[in-house]
MOPAC internal coordinates of N, CA, C and O (Angstrom, degrees):
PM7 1SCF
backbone

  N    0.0000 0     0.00 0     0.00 0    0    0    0
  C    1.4465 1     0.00 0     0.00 0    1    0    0
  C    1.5229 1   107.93 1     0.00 0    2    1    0
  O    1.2310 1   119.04 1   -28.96 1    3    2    1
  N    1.4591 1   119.43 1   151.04 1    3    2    1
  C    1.9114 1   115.20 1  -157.18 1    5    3    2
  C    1.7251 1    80.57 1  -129.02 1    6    5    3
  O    1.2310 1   113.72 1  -152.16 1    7    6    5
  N    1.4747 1   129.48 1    27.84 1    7    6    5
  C    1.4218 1   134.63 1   146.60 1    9    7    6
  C    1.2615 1   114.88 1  -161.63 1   10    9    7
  O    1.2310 1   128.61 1    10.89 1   11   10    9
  N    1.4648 1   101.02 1  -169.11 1   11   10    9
  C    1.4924 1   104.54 1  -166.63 1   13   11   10
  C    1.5845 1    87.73 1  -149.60 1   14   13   11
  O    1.2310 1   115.14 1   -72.10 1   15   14   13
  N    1.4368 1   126.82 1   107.90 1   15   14   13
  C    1.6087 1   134.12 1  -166.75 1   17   15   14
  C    1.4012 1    97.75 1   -90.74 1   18   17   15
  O    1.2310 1   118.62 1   -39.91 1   19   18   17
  N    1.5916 1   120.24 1   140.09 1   19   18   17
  C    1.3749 1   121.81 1  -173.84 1   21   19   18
  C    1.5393 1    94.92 1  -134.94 1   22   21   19
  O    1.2310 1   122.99 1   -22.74 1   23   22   21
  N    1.1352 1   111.87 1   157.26 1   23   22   21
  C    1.9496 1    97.58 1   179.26 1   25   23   22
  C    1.8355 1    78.51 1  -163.03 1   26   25   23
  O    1.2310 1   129.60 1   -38.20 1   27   26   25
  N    2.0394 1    99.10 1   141.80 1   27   26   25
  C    1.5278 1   111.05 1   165.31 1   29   27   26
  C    1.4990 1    90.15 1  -142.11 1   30   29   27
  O    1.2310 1   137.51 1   -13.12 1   31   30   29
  N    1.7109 1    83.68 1   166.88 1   31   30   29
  C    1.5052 1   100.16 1  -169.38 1   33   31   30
  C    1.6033 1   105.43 1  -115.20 1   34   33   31
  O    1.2310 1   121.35 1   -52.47 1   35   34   33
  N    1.3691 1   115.02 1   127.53 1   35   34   33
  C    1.4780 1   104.72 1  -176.52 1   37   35   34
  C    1.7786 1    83.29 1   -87.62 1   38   37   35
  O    1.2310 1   135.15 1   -22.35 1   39   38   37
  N    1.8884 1    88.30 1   157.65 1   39   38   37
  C    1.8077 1    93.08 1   165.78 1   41   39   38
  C    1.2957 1   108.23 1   -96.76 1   42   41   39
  O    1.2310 1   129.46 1   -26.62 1   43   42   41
  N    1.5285 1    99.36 1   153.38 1   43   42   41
  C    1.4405 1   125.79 1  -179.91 1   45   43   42
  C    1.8620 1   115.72 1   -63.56 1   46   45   43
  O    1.2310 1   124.04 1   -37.42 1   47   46   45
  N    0.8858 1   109.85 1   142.58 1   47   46   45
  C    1.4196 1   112.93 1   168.92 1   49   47   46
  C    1.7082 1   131.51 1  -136.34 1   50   49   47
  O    1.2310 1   119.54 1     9.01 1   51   50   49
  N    1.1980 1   118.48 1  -170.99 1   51   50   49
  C    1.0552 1   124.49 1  -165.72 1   53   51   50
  C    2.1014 1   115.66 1  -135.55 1   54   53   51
  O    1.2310 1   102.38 1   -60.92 1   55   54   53
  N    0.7548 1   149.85 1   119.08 1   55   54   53
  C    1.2783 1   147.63 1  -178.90 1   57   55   54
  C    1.4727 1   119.52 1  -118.13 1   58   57   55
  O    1.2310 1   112.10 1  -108.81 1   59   58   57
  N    1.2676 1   132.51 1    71.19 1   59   58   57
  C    2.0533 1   115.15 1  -174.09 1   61   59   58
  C    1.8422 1    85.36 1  -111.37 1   62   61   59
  O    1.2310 1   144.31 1   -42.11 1   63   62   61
  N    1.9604 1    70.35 1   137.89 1   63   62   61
  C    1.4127 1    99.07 1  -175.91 1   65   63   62
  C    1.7184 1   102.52 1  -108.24 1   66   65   63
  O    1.2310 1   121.19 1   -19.84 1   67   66   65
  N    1.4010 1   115.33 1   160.16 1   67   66   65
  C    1.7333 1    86.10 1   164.54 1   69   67   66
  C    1.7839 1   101.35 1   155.74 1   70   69   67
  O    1.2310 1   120.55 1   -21.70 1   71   70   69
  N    1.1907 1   116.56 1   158.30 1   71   70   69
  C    1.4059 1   126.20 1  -151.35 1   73   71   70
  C    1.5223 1   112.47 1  -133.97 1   74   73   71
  O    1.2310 1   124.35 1   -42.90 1   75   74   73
  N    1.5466 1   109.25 1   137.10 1   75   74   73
  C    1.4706 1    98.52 1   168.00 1   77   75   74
  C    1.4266 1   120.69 1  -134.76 1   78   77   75
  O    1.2310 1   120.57 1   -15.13 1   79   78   77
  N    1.2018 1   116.52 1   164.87 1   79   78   77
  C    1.7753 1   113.55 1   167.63 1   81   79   78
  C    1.4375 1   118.77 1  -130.57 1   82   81   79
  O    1.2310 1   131.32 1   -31.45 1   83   82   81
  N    1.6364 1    95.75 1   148.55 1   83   82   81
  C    1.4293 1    96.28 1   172.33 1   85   83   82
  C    1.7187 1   103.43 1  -127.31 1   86   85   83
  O    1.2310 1   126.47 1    -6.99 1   87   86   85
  N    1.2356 1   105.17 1   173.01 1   87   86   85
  C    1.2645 1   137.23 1  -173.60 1   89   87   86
  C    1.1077 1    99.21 1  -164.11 1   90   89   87
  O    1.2310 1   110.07 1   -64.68 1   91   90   89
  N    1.5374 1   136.26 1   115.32 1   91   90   89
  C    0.9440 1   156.76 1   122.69 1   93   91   90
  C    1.7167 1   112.99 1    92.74 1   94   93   91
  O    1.2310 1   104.93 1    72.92 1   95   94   93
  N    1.1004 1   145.48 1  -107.08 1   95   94   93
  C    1.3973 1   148.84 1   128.20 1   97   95   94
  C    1.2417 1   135.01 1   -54.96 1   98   97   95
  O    1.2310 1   129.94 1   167.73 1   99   98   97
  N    1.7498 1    98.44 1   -12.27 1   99   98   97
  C    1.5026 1   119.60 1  -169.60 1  101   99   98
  C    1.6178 1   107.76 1   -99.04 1  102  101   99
  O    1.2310 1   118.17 1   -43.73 1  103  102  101
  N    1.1992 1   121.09 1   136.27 1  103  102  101
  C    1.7698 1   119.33 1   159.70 1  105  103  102
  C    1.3211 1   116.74 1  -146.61 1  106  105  103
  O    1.2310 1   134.96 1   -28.97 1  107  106  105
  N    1.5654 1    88.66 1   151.03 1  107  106  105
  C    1.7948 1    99.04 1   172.49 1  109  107  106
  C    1.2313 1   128.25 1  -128.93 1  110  109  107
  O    1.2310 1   108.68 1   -16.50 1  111  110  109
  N    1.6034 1   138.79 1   163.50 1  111  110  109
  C    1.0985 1   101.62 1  -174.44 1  113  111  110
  C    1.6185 1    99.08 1  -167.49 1  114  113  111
  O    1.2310 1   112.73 1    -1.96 1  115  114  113
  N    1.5309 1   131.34 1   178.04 1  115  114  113
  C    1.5295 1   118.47 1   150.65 1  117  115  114
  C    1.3419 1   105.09 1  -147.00 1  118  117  115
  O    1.2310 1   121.08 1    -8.60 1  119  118  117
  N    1.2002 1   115.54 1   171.40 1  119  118  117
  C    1.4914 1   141.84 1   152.05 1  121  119  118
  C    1.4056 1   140.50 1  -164.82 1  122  121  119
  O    1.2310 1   127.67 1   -23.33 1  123  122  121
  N    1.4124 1   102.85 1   156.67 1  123  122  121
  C    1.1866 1   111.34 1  -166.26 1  125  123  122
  C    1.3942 1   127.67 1  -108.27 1  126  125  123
  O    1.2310 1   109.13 1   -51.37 1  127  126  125
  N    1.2210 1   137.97 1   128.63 1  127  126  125
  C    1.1921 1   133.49 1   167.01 1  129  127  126
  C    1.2060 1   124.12 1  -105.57 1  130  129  127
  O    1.2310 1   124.52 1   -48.33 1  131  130  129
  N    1.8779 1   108.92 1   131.67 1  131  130  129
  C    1.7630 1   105.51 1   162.03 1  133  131  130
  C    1.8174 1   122.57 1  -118.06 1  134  133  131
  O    1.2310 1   129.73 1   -42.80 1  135  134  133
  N    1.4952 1    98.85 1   137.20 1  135  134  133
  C    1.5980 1    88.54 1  -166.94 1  137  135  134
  C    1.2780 1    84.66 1  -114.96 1  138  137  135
  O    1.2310 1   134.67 1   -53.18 1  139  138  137
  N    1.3673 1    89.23 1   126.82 1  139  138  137
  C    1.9044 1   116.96 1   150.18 1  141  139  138
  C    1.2040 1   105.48 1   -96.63 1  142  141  139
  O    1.2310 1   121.67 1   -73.86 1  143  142  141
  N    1.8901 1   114.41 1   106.14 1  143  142  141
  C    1.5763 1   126.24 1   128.42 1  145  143  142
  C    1.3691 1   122.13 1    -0.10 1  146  145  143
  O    1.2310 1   115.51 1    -8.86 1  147  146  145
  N    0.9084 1   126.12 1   171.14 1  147  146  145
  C    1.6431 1   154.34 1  -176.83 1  149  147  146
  C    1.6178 1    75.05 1  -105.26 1  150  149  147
  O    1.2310 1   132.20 1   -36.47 1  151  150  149
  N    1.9055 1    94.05 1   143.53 1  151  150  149
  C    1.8055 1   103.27 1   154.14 1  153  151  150
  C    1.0969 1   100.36 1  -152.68 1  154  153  151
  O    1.2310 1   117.15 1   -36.96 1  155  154  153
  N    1.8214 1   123.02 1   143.04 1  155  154  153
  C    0.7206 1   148.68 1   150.45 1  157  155  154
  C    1.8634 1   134.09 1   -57.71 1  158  157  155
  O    1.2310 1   120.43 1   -58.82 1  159  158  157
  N    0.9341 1   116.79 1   121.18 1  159  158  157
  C    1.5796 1    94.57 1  -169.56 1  161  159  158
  C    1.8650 1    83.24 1  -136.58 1  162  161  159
  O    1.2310 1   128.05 1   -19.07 1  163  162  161
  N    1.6474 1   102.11 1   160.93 1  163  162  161
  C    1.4212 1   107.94 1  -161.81 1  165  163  162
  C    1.1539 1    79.82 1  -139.76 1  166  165  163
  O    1.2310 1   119.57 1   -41.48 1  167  166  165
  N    1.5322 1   118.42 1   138.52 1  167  166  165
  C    1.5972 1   134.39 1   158.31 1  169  167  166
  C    1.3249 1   120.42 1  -130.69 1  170  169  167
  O    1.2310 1   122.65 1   -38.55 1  171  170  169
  N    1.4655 1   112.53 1   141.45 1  171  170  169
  C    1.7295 1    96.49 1  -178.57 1  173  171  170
  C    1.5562 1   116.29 1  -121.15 1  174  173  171
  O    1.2310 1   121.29 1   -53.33 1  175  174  173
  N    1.3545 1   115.13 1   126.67 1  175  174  173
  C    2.0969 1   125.55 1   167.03 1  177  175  174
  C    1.2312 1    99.79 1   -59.91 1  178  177  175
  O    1.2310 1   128.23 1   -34.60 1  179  178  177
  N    1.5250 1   101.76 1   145.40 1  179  178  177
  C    1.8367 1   100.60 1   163.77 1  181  179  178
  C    1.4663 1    99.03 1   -74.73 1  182  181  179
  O    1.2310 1   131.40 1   -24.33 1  183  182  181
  N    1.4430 1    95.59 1   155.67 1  183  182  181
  C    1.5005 1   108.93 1   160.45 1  185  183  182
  C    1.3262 1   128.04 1  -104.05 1  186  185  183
  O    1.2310 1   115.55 1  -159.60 1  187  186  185
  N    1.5047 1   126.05 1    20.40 1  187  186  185
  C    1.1995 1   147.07 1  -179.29 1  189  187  186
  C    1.4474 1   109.59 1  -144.30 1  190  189  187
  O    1.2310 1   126.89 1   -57.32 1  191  190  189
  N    1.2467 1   104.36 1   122.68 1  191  190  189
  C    1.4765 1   118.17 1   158.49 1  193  191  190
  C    1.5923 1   137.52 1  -146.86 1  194  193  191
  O    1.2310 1   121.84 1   -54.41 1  195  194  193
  N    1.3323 1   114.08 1   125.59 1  195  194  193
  C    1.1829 1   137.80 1  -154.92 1  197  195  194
  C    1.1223 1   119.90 1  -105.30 1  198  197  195
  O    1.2310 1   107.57 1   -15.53 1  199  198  197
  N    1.5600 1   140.78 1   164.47 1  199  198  197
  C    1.5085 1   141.64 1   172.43 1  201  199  198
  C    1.5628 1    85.59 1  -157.41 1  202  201  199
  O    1.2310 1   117.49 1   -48.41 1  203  202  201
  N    1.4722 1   122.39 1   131.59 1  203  202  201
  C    1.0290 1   130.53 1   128.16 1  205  203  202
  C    1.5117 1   154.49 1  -105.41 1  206  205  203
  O    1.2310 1   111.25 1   -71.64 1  207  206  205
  N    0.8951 1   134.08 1   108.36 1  207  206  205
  C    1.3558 1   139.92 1  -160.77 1  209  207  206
  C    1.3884 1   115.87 1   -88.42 1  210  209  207
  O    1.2310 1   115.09 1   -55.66 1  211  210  209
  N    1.5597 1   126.92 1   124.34 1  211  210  209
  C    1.2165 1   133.47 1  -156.73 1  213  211  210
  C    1.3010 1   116.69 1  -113.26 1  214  213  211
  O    1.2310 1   119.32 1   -28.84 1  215  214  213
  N    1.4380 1   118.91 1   151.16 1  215  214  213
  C    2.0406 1    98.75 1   168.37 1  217  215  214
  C    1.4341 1    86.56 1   179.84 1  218  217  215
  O    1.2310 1   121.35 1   -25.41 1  219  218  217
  N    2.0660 1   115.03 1   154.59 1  219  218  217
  C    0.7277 1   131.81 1   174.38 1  221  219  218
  C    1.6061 1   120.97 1   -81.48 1  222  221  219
  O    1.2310 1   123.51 1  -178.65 1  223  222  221
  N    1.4583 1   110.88 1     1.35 1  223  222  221
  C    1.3360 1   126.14 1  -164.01 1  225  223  222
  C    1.3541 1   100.24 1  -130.21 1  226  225  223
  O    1.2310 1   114.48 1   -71.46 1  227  226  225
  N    1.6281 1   128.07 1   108.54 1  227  226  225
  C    1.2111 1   135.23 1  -163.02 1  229  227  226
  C    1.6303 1    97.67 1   -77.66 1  230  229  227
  O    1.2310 1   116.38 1   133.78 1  231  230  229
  N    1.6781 1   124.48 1   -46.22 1  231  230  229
  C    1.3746 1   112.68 1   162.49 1  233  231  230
  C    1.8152 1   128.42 1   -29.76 1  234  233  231
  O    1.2310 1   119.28 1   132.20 1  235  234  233
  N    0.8777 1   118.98 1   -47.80 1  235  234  233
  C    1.4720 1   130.73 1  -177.23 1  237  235  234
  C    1.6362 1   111.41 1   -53.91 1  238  237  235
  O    1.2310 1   124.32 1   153.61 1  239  238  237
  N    1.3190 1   109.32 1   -26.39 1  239  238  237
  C    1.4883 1   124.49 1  -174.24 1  241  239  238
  C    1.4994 1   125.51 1   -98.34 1  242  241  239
  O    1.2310 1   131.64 1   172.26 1  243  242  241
  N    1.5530 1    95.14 1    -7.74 1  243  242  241
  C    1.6530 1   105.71 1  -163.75 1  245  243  242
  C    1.7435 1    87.06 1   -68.93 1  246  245  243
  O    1.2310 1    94.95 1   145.30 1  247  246  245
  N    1.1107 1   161.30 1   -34.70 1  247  246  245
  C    1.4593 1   152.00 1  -166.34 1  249  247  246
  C    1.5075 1   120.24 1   -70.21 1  250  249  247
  O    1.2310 1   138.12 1   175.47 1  251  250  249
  N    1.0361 1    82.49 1    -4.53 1  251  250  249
  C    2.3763 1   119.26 1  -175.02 1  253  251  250
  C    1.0949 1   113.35 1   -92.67 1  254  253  251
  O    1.2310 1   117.63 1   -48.47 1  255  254  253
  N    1.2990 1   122.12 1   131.53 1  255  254  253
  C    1.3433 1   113.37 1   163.02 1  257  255  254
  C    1.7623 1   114.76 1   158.23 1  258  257  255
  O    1.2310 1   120.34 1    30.11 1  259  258  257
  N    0.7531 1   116.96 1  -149.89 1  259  258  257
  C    1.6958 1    99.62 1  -167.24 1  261  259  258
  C    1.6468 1    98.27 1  -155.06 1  262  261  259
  O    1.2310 1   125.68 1   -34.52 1  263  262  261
  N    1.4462 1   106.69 1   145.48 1  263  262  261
  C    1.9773 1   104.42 1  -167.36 1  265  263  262
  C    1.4508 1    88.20 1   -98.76 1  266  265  263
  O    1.2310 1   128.90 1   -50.68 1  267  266  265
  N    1.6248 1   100.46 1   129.32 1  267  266  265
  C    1.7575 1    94.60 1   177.05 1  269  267  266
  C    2.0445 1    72.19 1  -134.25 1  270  269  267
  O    1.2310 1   136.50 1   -46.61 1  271  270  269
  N    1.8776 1    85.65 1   133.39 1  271  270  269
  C    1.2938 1   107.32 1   166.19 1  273  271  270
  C    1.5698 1   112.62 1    49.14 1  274  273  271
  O    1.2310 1   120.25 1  -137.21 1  275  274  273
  N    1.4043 1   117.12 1    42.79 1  275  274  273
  C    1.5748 1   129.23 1  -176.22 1  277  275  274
  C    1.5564 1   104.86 1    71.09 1  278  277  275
  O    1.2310 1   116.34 1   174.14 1  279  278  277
  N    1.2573 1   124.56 1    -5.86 1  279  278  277
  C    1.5357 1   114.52 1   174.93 1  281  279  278
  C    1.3346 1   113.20 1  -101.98 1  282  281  279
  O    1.2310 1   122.34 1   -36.91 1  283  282  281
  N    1.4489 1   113.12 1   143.09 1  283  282  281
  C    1.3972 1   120.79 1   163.93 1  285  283  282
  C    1.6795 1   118.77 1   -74.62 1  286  285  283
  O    1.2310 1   124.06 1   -64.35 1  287  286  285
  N    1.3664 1   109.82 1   115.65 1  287  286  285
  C    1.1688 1   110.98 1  -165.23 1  289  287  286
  C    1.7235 1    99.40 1  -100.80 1  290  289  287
  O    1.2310 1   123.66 1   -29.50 1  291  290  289
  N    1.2809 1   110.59 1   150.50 1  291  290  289
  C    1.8096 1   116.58 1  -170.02 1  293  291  290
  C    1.4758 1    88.05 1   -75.08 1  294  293  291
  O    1.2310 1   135.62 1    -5.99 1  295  294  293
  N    1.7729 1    87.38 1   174.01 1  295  294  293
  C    1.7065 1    98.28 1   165.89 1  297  295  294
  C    1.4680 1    96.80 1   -77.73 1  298  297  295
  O    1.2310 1   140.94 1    -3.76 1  299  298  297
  N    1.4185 1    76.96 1   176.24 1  299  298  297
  C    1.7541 1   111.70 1  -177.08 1  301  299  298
  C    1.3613 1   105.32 1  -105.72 1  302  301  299
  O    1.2310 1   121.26 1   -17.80 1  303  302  301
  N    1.7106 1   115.20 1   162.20 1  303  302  301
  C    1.6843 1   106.13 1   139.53 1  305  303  302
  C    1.2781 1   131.04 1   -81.57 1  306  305  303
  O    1.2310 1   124.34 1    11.21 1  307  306  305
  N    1.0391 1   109.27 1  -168.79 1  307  306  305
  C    1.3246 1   111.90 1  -172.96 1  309  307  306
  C    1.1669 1   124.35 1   -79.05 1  310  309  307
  O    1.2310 1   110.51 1   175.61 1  311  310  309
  N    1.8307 1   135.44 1    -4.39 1  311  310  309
  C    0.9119 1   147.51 1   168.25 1  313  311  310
  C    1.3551 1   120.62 1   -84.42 1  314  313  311
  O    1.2310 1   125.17 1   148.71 1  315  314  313
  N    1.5271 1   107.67 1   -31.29 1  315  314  313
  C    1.6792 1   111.49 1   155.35 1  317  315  314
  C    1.0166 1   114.38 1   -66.71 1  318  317  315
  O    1.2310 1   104.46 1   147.00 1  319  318  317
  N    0.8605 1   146.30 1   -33.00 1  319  318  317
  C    1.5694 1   132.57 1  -153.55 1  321  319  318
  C    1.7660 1    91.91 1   -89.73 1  322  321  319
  O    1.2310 1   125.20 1   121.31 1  323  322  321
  N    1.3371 1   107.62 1   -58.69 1  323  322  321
  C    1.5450 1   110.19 1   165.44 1  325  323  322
  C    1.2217 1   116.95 1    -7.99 1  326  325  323
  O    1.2310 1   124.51 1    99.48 1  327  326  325
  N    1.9001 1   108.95 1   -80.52 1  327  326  325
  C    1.2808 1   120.19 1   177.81 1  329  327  326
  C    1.7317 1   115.83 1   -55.60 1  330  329  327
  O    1.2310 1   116.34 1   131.99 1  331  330  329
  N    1.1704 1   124.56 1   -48.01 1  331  330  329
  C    1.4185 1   125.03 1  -176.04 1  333  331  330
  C    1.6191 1   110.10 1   -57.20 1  334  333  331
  O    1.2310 1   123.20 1   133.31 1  335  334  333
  N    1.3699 1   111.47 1   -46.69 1  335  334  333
  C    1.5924 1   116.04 1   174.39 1  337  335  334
  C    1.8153 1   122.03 1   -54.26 1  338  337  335
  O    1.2310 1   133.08 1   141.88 1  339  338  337
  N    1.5224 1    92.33 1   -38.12 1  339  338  337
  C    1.6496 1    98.62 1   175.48 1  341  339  338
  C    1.4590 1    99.45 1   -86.74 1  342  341  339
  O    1.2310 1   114.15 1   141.05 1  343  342  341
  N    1.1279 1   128.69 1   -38.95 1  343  342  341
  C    1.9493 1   119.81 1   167.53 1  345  343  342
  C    1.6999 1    98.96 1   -29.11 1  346  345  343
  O    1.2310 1   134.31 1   105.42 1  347  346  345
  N    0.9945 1    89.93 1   -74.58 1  347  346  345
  C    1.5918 1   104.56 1  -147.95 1  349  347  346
  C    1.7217 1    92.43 1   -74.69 1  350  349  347
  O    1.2310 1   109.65 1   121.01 1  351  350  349
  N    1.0122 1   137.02 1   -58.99 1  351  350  349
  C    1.6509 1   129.76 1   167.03 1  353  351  350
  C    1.4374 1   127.85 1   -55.05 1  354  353  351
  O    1.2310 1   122.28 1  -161.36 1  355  354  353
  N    1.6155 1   113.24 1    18.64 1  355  354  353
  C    1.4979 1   113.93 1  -167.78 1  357  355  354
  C    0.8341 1   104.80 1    10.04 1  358  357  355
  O    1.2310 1   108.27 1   -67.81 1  359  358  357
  N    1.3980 1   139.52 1   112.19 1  359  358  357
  C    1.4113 1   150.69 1  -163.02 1  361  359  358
  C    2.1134 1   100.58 1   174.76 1  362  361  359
  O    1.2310 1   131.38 1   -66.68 1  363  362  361
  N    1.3378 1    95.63 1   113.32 1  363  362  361
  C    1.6181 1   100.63 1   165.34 1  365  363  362
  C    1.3974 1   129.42 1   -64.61 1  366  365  363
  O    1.2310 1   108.54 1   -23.94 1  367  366  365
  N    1.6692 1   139.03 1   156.06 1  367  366  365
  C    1.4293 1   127.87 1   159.36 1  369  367  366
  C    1.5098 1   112.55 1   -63.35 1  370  369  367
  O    1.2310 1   113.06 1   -61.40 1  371  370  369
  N    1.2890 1   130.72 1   118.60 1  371  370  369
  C    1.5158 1   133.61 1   174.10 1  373  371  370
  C    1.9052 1   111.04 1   -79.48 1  374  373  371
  O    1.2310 1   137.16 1   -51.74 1  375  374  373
  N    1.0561 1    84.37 1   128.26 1  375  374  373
  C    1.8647 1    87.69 1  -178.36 1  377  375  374
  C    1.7394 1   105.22 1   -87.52 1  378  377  375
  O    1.2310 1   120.10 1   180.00 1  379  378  377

């Protein structure tokens, strides 16, 4: 999965504002109410994360590398990693 979907719900509320008068035995008055719903809001984390480290000197890199199946596997070029990133990101080359 290339996220991780999180969703909260704010709670709904209620607000009445509002005024009255009297005079004597007599009164008047108004108010108002506003209701805010419940909302949902959805945000998404990547679910992939990467660092690549670059160099024209393949020595510099030998301390690099990634444990596949208890082995330390060397770097790559840059065309693997390409291909491995779109493997695994189903993702096409764009012209």
């Amino acid at each position: 999965m290339l996220y991780h979907r999180h969703r909260y719900t704010t709670p709904g509320y209620a607000q009445t504002t509002g005024y009255a008068n009297a005079f004597g035995n007599f009164a008047t008055g108004s108010a108002t109410t506003i209701v805010t719903p419940p909302q949902t809001n959805t945000f998404y984390k990547p679910g992939v994360q990467l660092a690549v480290r670059m160099s024209n000197n393949e020595k510099q890199l030998e301390g690099i590398g990634i444990i596949v199946n208890g082995q330390r596997a060397r770097p790559k070029d840059a065309a693997f990693l390409s291909q491995s990133l779109r493997v695994h990101l189903r993702t096409r080359e764009t012209l």
